[in-house]
Every structure is written in structure tokens, then in C-alpha cells.
C-alpha positions as CSV (number, residue, x, y, z in Angstrom):
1,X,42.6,18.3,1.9
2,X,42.5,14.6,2.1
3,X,40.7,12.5,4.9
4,X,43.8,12.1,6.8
5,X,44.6,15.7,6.9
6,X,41.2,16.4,7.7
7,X,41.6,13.8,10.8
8,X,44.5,15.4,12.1
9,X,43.0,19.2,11.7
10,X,40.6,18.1,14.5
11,X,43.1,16.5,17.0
12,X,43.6,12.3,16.0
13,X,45.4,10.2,13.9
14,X,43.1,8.0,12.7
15,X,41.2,9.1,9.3
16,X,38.3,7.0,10.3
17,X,37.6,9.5,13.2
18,X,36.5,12.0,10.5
19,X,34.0,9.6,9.5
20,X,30.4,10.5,11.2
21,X,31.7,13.0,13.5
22,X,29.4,15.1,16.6
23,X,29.5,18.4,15.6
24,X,28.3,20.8,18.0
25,X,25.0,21.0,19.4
26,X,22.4,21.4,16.9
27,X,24.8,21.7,13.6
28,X,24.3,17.7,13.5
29,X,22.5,15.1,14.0
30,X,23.9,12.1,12.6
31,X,26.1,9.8,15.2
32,X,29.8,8.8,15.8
33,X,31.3,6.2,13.9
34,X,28.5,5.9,10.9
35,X,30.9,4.8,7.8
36,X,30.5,6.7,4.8
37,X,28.6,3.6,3.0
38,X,26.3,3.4,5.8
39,X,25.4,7.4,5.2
40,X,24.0,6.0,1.5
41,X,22.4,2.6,3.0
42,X,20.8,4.0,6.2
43,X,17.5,6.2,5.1
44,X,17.9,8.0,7.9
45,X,21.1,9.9,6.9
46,X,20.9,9.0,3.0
47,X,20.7,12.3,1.1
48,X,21.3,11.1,-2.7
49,X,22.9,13.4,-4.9
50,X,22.5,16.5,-2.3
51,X,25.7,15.3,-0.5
52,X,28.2,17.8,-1.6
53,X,31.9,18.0,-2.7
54,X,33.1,18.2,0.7
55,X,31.1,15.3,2.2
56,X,31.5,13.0,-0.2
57,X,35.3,13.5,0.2
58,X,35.1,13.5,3.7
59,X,32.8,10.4,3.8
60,X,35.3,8.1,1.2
61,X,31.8,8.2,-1.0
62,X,33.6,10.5,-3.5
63,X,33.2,8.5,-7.2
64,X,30.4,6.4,-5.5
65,X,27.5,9.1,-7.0
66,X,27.4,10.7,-10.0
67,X,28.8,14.1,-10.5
68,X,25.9,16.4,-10.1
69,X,25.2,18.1,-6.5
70,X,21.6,18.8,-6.1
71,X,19.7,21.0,-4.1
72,X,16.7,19.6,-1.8
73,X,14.6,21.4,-3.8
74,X,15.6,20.0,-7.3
75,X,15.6,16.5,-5.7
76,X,11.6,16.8,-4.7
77,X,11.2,18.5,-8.2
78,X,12.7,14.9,-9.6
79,X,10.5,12.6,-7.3
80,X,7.4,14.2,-7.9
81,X,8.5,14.4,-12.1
82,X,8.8,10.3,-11.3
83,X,5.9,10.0,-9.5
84,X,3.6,12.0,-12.4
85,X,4.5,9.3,-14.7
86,X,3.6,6.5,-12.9
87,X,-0.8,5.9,-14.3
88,X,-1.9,4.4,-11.3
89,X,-2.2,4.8,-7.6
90,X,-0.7,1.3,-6.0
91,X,2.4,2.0,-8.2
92,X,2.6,5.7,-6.7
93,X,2.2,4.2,-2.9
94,X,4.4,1.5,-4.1
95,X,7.3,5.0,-5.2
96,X,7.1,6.7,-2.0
97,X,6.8,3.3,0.2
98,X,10.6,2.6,-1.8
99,X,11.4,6.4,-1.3
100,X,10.5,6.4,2.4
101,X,13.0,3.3,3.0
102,X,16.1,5.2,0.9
103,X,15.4,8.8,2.0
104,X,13.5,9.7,4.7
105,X,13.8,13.3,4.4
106,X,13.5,13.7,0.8
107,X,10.0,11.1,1.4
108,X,8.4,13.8,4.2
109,X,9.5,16.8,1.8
110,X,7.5,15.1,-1.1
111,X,4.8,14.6,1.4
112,X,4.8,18.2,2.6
113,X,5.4,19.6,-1.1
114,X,1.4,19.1,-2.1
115,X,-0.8,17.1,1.2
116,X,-3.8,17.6,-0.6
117,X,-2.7,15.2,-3.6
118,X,-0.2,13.0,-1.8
119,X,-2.5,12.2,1.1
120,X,-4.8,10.0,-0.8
121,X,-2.1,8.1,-2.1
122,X,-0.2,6.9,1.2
123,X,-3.9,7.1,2.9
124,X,-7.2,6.8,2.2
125,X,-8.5,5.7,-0.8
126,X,-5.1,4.0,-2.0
127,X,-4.0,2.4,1.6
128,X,-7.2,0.5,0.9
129,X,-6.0,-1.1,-2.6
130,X,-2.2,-1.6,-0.8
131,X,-3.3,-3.6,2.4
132,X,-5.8,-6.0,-0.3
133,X,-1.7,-6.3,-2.4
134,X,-0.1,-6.2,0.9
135,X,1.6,-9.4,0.2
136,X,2.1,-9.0,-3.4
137,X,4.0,-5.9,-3.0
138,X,6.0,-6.7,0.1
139,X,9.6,-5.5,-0.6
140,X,10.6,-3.5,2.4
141,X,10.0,-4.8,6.1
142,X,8.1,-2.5,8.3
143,X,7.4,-1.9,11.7
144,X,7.4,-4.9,13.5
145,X,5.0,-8.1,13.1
146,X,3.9,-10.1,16.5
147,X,2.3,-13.1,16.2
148,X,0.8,-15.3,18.7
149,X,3.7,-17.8,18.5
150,X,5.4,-15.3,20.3
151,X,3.1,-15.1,23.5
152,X,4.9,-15.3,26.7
153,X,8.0,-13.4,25.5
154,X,6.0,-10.1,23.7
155,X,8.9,-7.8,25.6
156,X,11.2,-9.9,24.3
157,X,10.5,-9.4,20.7
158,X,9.8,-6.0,21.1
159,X,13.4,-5.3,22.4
160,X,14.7,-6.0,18.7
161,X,13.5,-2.9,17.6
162,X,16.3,-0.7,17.3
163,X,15.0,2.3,18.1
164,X,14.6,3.2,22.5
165,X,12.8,6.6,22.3
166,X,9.2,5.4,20.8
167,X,6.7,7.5,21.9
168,X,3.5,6.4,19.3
169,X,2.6,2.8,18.4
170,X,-0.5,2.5,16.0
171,X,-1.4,-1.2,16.4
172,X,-4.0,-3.4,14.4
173,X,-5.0,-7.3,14.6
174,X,-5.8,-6.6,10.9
175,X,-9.7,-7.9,11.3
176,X,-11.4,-4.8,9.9
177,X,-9.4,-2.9,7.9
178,X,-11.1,0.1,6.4
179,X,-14.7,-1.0,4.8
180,X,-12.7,-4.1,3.2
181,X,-12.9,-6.8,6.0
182,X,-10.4,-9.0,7.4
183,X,-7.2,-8.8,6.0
184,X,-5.0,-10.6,8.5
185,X,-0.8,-9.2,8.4
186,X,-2.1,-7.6,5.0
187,X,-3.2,-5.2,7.4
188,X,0.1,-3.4,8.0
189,X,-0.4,-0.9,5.4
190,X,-2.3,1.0,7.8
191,X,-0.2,1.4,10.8
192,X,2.6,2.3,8.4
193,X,0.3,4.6,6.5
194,X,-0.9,6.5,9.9
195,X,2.3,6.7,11.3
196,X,3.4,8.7,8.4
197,X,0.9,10.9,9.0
198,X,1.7,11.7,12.3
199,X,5.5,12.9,10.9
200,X,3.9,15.0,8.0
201,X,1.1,16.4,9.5
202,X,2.3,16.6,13.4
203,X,6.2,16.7,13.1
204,X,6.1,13.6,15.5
205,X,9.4,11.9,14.7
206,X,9.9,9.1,12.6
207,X,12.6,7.7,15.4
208,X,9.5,7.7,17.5
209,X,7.1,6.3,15.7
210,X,6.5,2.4,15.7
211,X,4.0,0.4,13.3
212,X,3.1,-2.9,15.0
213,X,1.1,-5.8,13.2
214,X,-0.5,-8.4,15.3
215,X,-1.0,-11.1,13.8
216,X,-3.1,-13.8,15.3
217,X,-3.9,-15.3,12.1
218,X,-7.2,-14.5,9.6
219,X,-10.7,-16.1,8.8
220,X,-10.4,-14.7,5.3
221,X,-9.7,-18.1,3.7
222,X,-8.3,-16.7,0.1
223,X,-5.7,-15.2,2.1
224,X,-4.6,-18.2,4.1
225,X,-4.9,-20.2,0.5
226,X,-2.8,-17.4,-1.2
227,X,0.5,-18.8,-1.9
228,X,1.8,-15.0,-1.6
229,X,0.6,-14.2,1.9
230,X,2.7,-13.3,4.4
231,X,0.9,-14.1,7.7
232,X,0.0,-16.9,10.0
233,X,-2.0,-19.4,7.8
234,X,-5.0,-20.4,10.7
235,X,-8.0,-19.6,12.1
236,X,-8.0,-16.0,14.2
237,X,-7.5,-16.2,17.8
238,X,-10.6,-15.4,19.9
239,X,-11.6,-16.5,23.4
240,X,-9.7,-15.9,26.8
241,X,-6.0,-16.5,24.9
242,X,-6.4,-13.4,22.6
243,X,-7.4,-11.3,25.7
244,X,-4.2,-12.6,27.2
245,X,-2.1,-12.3,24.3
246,X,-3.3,-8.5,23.9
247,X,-2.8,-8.1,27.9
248,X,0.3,-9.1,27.3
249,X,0.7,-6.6,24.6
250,X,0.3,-3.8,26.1
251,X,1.9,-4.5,29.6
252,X,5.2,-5.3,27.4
253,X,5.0,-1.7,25.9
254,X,4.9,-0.2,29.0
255,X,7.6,-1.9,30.1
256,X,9.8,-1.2,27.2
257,X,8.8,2.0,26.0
258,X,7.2,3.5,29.7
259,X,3.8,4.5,30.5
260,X,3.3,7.3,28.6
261,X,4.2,5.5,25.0
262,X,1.1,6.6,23.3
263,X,-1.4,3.6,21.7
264,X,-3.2,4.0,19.0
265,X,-5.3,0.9,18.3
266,X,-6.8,0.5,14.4
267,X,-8.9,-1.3,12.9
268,X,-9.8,-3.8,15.4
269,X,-13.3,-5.9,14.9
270,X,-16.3,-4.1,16.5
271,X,-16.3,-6.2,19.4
272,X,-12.8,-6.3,20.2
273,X,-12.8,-2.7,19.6
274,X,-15.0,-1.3,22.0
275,X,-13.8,-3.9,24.7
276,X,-10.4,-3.1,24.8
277,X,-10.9,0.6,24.8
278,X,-13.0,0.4,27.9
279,X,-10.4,-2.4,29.1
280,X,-7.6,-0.1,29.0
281,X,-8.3,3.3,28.6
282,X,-8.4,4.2,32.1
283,X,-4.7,2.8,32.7
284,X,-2.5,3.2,29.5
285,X,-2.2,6.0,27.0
286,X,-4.1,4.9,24.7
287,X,-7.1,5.6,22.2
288,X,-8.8,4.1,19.1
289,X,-9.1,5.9,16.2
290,X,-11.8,4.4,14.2
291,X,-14.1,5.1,17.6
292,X,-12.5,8.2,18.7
293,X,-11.0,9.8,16.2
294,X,-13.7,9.7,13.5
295,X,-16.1,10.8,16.0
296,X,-14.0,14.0,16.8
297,X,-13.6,15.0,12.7
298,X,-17.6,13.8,12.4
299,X,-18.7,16.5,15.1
300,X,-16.3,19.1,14.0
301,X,-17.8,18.9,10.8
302,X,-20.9,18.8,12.3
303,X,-20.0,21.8,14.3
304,X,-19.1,23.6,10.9
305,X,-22.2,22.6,9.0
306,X,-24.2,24.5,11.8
307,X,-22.2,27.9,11.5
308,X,-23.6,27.4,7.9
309,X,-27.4,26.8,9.1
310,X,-27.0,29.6,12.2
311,X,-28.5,26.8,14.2
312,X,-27.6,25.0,17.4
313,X,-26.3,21.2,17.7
314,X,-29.7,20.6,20.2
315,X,-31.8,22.0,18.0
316,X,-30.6,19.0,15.4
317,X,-31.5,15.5,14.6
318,X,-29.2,13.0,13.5
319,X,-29.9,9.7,12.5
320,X,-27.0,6.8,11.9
321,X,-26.6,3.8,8.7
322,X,-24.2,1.9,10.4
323,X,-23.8,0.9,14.6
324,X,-20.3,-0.1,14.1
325,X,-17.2,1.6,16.1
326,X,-17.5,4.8,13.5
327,X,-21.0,5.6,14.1
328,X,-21.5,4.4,18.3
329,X,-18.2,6.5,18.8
330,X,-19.6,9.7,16.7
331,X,-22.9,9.1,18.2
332,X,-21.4,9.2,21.8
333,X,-19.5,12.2,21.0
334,X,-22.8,13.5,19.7
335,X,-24.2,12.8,22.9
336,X,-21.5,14.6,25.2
337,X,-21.7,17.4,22.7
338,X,-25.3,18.1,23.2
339,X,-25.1,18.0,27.0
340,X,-22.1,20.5,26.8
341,X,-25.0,22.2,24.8
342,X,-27.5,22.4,28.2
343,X,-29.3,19.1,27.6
344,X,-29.8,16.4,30.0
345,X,-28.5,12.7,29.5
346,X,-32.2,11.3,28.0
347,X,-32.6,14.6,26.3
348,X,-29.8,14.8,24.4
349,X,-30.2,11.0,23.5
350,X,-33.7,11.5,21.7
351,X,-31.8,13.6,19.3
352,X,-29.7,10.8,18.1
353,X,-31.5,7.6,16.1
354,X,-29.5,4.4,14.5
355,X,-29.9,2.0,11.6
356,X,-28.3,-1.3,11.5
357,X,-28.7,-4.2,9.3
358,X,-31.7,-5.4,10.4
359,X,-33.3,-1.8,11.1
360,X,-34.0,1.2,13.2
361,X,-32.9,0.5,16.6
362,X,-35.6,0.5,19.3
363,X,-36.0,-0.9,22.6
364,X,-37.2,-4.7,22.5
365,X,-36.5,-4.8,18.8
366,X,-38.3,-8.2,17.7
367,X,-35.4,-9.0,15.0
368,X,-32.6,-8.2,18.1
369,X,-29.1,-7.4,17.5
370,X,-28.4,-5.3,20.5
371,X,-25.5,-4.8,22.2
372,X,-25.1,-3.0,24.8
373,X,-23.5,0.0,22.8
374,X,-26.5,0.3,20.9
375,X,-29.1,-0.2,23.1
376,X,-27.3,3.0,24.7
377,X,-29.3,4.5,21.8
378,X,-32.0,2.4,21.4
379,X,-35.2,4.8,20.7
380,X,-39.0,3.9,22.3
381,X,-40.3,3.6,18.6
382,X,-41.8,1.0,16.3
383,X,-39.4,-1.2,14.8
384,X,-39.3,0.1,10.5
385,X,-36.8,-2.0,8.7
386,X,-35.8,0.6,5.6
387,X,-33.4,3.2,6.1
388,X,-35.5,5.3,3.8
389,X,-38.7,4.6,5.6
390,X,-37.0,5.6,8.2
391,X,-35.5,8.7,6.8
392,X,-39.9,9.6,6.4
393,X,-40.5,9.1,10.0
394,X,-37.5,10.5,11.8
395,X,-36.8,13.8,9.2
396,X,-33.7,13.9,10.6
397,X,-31.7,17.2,9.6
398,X,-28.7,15.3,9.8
399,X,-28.2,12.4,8.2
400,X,-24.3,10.4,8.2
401,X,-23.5,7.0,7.2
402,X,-20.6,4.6,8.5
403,X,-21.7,1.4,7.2
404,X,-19.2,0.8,4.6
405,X,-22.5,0.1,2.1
406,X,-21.5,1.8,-0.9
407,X,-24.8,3.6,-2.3
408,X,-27.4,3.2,0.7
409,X,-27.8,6.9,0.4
410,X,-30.2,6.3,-2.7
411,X,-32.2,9.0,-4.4
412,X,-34.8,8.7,-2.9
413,X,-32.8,9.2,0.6
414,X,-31.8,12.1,-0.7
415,X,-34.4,13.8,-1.9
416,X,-36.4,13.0,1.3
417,X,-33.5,15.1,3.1
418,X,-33.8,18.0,1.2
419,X,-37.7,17.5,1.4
420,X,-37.4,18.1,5.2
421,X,-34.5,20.5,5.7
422,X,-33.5,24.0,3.6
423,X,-30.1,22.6,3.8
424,X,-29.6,19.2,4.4
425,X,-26.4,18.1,6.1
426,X,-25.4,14.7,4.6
427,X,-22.0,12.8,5.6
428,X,-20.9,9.4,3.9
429,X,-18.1,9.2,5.4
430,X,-17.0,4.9,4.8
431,X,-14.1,3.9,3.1
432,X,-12.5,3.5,0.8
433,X,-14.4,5.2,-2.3
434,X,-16.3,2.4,-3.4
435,X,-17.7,1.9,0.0
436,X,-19.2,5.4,1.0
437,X,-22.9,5.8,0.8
438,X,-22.7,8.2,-2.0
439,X,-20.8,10.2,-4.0
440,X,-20.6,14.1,-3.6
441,X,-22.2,14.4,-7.3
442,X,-25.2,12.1,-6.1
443,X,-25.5,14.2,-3.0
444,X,-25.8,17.6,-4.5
445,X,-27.8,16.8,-7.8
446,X,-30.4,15.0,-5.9
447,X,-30.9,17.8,-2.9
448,X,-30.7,20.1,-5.9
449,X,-27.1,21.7,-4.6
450,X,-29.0,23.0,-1.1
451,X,-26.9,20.3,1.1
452,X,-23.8,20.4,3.0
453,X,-22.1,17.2,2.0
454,X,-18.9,15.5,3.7
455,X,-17.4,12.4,3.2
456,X,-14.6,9.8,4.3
457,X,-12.5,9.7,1.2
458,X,-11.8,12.5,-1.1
459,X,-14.2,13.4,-4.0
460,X,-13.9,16.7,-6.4
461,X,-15.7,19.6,-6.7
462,X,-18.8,19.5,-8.2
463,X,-20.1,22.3,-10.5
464,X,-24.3,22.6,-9.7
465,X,-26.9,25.4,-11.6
466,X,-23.7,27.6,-12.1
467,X,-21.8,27.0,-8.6
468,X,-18.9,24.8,-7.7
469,X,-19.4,23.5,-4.7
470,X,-16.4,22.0,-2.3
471,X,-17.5,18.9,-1.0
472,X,-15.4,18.3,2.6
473,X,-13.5,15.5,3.8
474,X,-14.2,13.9,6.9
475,X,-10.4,12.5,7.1
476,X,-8.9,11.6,10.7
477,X,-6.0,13.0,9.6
478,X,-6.9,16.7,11.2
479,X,-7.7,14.7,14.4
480,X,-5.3,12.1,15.5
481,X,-2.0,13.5,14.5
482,X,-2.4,16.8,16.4
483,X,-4.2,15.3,19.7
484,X,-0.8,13.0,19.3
485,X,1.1,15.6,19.7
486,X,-0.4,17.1,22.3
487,X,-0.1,14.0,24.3
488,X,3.3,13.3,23.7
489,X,4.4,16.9,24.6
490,X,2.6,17.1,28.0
491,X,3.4,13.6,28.7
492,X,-0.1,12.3,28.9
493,X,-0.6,8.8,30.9
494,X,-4.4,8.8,30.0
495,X,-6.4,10.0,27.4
496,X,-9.7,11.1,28.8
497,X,-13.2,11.5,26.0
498,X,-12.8,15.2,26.5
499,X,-9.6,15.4,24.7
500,X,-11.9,14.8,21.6
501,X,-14.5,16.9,21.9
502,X,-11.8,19.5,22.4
503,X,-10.1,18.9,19.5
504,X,-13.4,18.5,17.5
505,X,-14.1,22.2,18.6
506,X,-11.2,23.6,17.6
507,X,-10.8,21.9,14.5
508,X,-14.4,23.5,13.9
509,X,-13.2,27.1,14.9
510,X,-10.3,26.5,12.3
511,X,-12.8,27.0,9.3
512,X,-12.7,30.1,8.2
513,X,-15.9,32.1,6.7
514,X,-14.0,31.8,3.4
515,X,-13.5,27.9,3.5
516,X,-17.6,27.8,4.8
517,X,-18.9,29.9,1.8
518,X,-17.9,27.8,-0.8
519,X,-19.4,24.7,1.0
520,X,-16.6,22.8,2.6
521,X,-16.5,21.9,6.6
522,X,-12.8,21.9,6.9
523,X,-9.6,24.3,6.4
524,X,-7.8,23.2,3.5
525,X,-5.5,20.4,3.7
526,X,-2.2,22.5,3.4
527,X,-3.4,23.9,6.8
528,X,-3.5,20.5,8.4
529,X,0.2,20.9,10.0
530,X,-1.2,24.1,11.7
531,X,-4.6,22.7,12.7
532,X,-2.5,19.8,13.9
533,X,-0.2,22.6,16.1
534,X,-3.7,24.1,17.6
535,X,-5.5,20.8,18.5
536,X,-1.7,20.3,20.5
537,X,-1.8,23.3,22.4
538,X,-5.5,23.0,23.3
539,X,-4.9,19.1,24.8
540,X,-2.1,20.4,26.6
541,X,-4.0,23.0,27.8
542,X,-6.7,20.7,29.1
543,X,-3.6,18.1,30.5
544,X,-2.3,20.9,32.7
545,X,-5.2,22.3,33.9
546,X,-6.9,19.0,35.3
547,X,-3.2,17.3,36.6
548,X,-3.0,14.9,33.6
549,X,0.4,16.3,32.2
550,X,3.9,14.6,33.2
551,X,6.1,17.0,31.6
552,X,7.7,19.5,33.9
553,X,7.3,22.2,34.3
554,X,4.5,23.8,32.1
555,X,5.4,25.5,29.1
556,X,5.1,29.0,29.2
557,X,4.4,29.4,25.3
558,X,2.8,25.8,24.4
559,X,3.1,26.8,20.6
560,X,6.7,27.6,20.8
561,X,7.4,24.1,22.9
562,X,5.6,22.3,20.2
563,X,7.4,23.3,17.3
564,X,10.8,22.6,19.2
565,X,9.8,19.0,19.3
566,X,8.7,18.7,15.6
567,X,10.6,16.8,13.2
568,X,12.3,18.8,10.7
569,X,12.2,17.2,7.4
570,X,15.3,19.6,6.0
571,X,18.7,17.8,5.6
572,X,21.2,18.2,8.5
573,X,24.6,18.6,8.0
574,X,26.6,15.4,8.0
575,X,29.8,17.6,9.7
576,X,29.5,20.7,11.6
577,X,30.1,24.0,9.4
578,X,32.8,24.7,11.3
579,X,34.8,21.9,10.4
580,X,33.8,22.4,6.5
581,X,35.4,26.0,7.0
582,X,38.6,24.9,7.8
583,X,38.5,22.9,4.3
């Protein structure tokens, strides 16, 4: 049956009305009047060599791909045979960033098909490496870039995106990306790379999910000098006019997208960070991830690490390298976490110490440096300069490090731990690789294997005496995806601190005895979509039961509601199998 045959089966005389067809509800998803071409161009529809006899007649694509008809399955089978060849990491991101933009599907399959070893290539470490190339390897345009030539008419620009129905944005000025510094537009590789995350770890769709670069130019002068870079070439915008121009920002997201478009800021500087969390929390659906979200995997490791001890959080003390966004925000959580635990405000703060460049923190430290995030936990103590010295007078029993200093953690740090504690609980959670305070081997062979170790990017086991031992990774990925979710399904306007504290405990309750025994703090990764699904019931239990959900009326089985909204990664049919029957 040709095309015009086909047209006239279903009631019109016009063979281009078989192109692109509605079938009935749920057989398809692809809209009316897409041309066959446009089913190979568009990534969204693109299936490759899966399209079969009958749709590539159908579509006027027939001759336009090679014989063979292959299954999804053989397809991932052939990207991940391509991928294997390839020696290094950037040219892996740089395979699925191409993949993502000609098969979307066949991209979040891939994903999905091992997390554990495709998560550090479109994340952490690798993301790192492709924001510092950014501009080298642009090919493919992204998300969308705003720059502050475009003040006054934000709403405007953002109306060019073609998609209506976003309901994440992950936003960065690109001044602190990672542990690597200013990177200016270079920056965009970490939107992009989180937003995939939310699809193959949440189901959040990709129709819904917007990247968004704002680029208000860099202070990294090789990058304004590189002939390759693809950003504003000046000085970054500070002062009253970036406060405006972010203001801007976010009152021309509400207006396009409505209030409950969740935003997720990333990788802002520390003191735009904390500012416009404070600025705008209370009024817009939005969080920040390097604050919030790090604190909430920190303490759910934290949390685990304890089931290990058999001791309580208040009975711990846990001293900070770093007093950037990372370590204030997991030092905050710290501190709600011990007052959920029965202590009072001053209490629970003597439990939590901090070293910054230029020392401990005290109150009326000679060599200053305090905001007023850290003096929050400034301690009544001498000043001591060394983070080892320090290590000797405080005998923390938790020790966790968010400085992006690659090696503070020395040996002699490390010994000291395991000095103090039976089982020292050491996190060096900065990134990339090259930044974290030490390495998992370091960790173990100088507490002599007795510490629980964690870290921000991935490391291997590590055989010690006889036992492999399973360092865990700190990643946001278990957090932000899955309290995403939860937002977006209860319709969230606000995103209250609690939500992360929740989310941090049930993350915790996620590790089984099994995943515990052999050291790590975390389920394994291939859990991650179903830790993602939990965290999203338990914020949408919390949104309902304190008036904070939109979504009408409440789901009588959260779980089931969840998964109804999740993006399914399987091809749909281009025509209804009705239609295909009558062939």
C-alpha cells in the first residue's frame, strides 16, 4: 500500500495527511504535520535505523536509511561498542553530547544502560574537563545563552525558546564552576550536564527541562584573550546592575514559564550565592544546589556513616576545610540536623568547627575574613592557623573538606583521625578529581583501613590487609533530581530548608545493611532512579501536609502519580497500531 492509499484508508485525499498523524491517546506522541525528513532531523522523533518497513514507507524516508531494521536494543549495543573505542573521556562526553542532539531516546537509553559508568562522563569528573574546552568543542547550541546586552527585554529573549511547558531551569553566571574558577559562557556544560540528570535519574522530561547560561562576561583574562571563546569578552558585571539584571531574570521566568517553574541556581560565586538564595527563596521556586543540595547528600552520608559507628549525630564533631557555599550549606544542614536531634541552637553549633584560608574560625579572629555566614559558626577559641593543628585540638570524629585544595588532607591529617576515633569518618568531597582533599587510597592506607571515606567524584575500590573496601560517592545526583521531582509533581511555589533534610534522611534510610558492610554510604548507583522516586514521594508528602502543594487534588498513591509523569525513554510509535494493521 502506497502513501496515497494509506491517506485515503483513513478518510482524505491528500497523502501528506498520512505524514505525522495523532493516533489515539497514548499509541503516539509525535504531532500533526511533522514531514517525514523532519522525523530524521528533529532528535526528538529521530529513531535511526529502528524505523521500520512500514514507517519508512509511510514517512517517504523509504531508500533514505540503509536496509537493516534494528531493534532499540541492538542500537544501545552499537553506541556503547562506539563509545568503548573512543581512549579518552572529553571525546566520550563529546559522543553522547552529538548522540543527545540526533537521538534523544537512544542518548537516555545509553544513559540508563550502565549509570554507574556513564555518570562520570556527562558529570562529574569529565563536565569539569568539557566546561575548561567549552569553546573548543562547541558544535551543537544548547539551552539558551542571556547576556547582559539583553537587559530590559529578558522575557523577550526567553519567548524564543520553543518549548511552553518548562518546568526546571538550572541557571549559572559561570563564576565558580566546579573547583576550576571562573569560566564565563564555558560554563554551560553544567546546566546541560544537570539537566540530563534530572531526565535519567528522575524521568523529568527533556521538553521540560531548560539550561540557561548567563553570561555577564568573565574576569578570567585567557578566556576573554582566547580567540575560540564564545562569550562576552569584558569584565564581569557586579554592583547594583547585576542585581537588576538577575531580578530581571527571574521575574521574566515567572512570567513566562509561571510561578512554579522550578530554579535551580549553579555554580554562582560565594557571595552572589548565598545572597540570592536568601533574596529569593522565600518567593520563587527555587534552590541552589552547590549550598543545598551538597549539604543534603553530605548529611545523608553522614547519617549512614553513623548506622556504621551505632552512634548519634550529637554525640559527633565535625570540623570543615573550606567556608564556601559547600561547606556553610552542609554545616547549616548539620546544624538543623542536630537540633532535630534534641539540641538547642548554641549547643548544636559547638559541635560544628571551620577552617578557612587564613585558619580556624573564631570570634574576633585577628587575621578576619568573616562574613556573616561564617561567623554563624565562629567558635570562642584561640585563633591556630593549620588545619592539622587544628585537627590536634578539636579531634573531631568527623572530618569533611569542600575547599577544592587537592591534598589538604595530608598524612599526617589522617593519621591524627584515626589517632582519635576507632573509625574515622573522612569526606573530600571537591571537585573535580584533582581537586578533592585526598584520594580514597590515601584515606584508607593512612587510617590503616579503620575509616569510612566518601568523596565528591568517583574513586575505585581499594583492596586494604585483605579487604576491598567501597569508597562512597558524595554526588548530588541522589539529591537534586528526586527533590525535583517532588516539586514539580506537587506543584511547589517554595522550597522550604526542610525539604533537604528530608531528602537527606531518606536517602540515608535507602542504604541497605549490605551496601553499609562493605563500607560505602550510599545505594548503588543503578538504584539512583528509585532513590530519586522515594526522595519525590517524601517532598510531596511534606508539600501536602504543611499547604505548600498546588497540584489538585492530592494523590492518593504518590508513587503511582510519579511514575505517570516520568519520561519514558522507549520509542513511541510514529503511527498508531491500528493504522499499521490495516497495512
Amino acid at each position: 500500500m502506497d502513501c496515497k492509499e494509506f491517506a485515503k484508508l483513513n478518510g482524505s485525499d491528500d497523502e501528506r495527511d498520512c505524514i505525522g498523524l495523532h493516533g489515539t491517546a497514548g499509541e503516539s506522541d509525535v504531532p500533526s504535520k511533522i514531514s517525514g525528513l523532519e522525523h530524521l532531523k528533529n532528535k526528538k522523533y529521530n529513531k535511526g535505523l529502528a524505523f521500520c518497513l512500514e514507517e519508512r514507507q509511510l514517512l517517504g524516508i523509504h531508500g533514505l536509511l540503509p536496509a537493516v531494521v534494528k531493534t532499540e536494543e541492538e542500537q544501545v549495543t552499537h553506541s556503547l561498542i562506539l563509545l568503548n573505542r573512543l581512549e579518552n573521556n572529553l571525546d566520550k562526553y563529546m559522543y553522547l553530547s552529538d548522540l543527545a542532539e540526533r537521538n534523544e531516546r537512544l542518548f537516555y537509553k545509553v544513559l540508563a544502560s550502565d549509570v554507574s559508568k556513564m555518570m562520570p562522563i556527562v558529570y562529574t569528573p569529565t563536565v569539569g574537563l568539557a566546561c575548561q574546552n567549552f569553546s573548543k568543542i562547541f558544535t551543537h547550541p544548547k539551552g539558551m545563552y542571556i547576556t547582559l546586552n539583553d537587559s530590559g527585554h529578558i522575557y523577550d529573549v526567553l519567548k524564543n525558546w520553543p518549548e511552553t511547558d518548562v518546568r526546571a531551569i538550572v541557571v549559572t553566571d559561570g563564576e565558580r564552576i566546579l573547583g576550576l574558577g571562573d569560566l564565563g559562557a564555558n560554563g554551560m556544560g553544567i546546566p546541560v550536564g544537570k539537566l540530563s540528570l534530572y531526565t535519567a535519574l528522575a524521568g523529568i522530561k527533556p521538553s521540560q527541562c531548560l539550561p540557561i547560561t548567563l553570561d555577564v562576561g568573565t574576569n578570567n583574562q585567557s578566556l576573554r584573550d582566547d580567540l575560540l571563546y564564545v562569550g562576552l569578552r569584558r569584565n564581569r558585571l557586579s554592583g547594583v546592575v547585576y542585581d537588576e539584571f538577575i531580578d530581571e531574570f527571574m521575574h521574566a521566568v515567572v512570567r513566562r514559564f509561571g510561578q512554579n517553574c522550578l530554579i535551580q541556581f549553579e555554580d554562582f560565586g560565594n557571595a552572589n550565592a548565598f545572597r540570592l538564595l536568601a533574596k529569593y527563596r522565600d518567593n520563587f521556586c527555587t534552590f541552589n544546589d552547590d549550598i543545598q543540595g551538597t549539604a543534603s547528600v553530605a548529611l545523608a552520608g553522614i547519617l549512614s556513616s553513623l548506622k556504621i559507628k551505632d552512634t548519634a549525630l550529637k554525640e559527633n564533631t565535625i570540623l570543615f576545610f573550606g567556608a564556601g557555599e559547600a561547606a556553610l550549606g552542609i554545616a547549616g544542614l548539620c546544624l538543623m540536623a542536630l537540633i532535630d536531634n534534641g539540641l538547642t541552637e548554641e549547643e548544636a553549633k559547638k559541635r560544628i568547627w571551620m577552617v578557612d584560608s587564613k585558619g580556624l574560625i573564631v570570634v574576633d579572629r585577628p587575621k578576619g575574613g568573616l562574613t556573616s555566614h561564617k561567623l554563624r559558626f565562629a567558635q570562642n577559641h584561640e585563633p591556630i592557623d593549620c588545619l592539622a593543628e587544628v585537627v590536634k585540638a578539636v579531634k573531631p570524629t568527623v572530618l569533611i573538606g569542600a575547599a577544592a585544595v587537592g591534598g589538604a588532607f595530608t598524612q599526617d591529617i589522617l593519621e591524627s583521625m584515626a589517632l582519635y576515633n576507632d573509625i574515622p569518618i573522612i569526606f573530600a568531597l571537591s571537585n573535580p578529581t584533582d581537586k578533592a582533599e585526598c584520594t580514597a587510597e590515601e584515606a584508607y592506607t593512612h587510617t590503616k583501613g579503620t575509616c569510612i571515606f566518601a568523596s565528591g567524584s568517583p574513586f575505585q575500590p581499594v583492596e586494604y590487609n585483605g579487604k576491598l573496601l567501597h569508597p562512597g560517592q558524595g554526588n548530588n545526583s541522589y539529591i537534586f533530581p528526586g527533590v525535583a521531582l517532588g516539586v514539580i509533581c506537587a506543584g511547589m511555589l517554595t522550597i522550604p530548608e526542610e525539604i533537604f533534610l528530608i531528602a537527606a534522611e531518606k536517602l540515608a534510610s535507602l542504604c541497605t545493611p549490605s551496601d553499609l558492610a562493605k563500607g560505602s554510604l550510599y545505594p548503588p548507583l543503578h538504584k539512583i532512579t528509585k532513590c530519586s522516586v522515594e526522595i519525590a514521594i517524601s517532598v510531596m508528602d511534606y508539600a501536602y501536609k504543611n499547604g505548600l502543594a498546588t497540584v489538585r487534588p492530592e494523590p492518593a498513591d504518590k508513587a503511582k502519580f510519579i511514575r505517570a509523569q516520568m519520561y519514558n525513554p522507549n520509542y513511541q510509535p510514529t503511527f498508531p497500531k491500528t493504522w499499521l494493521q490495516k497495512l
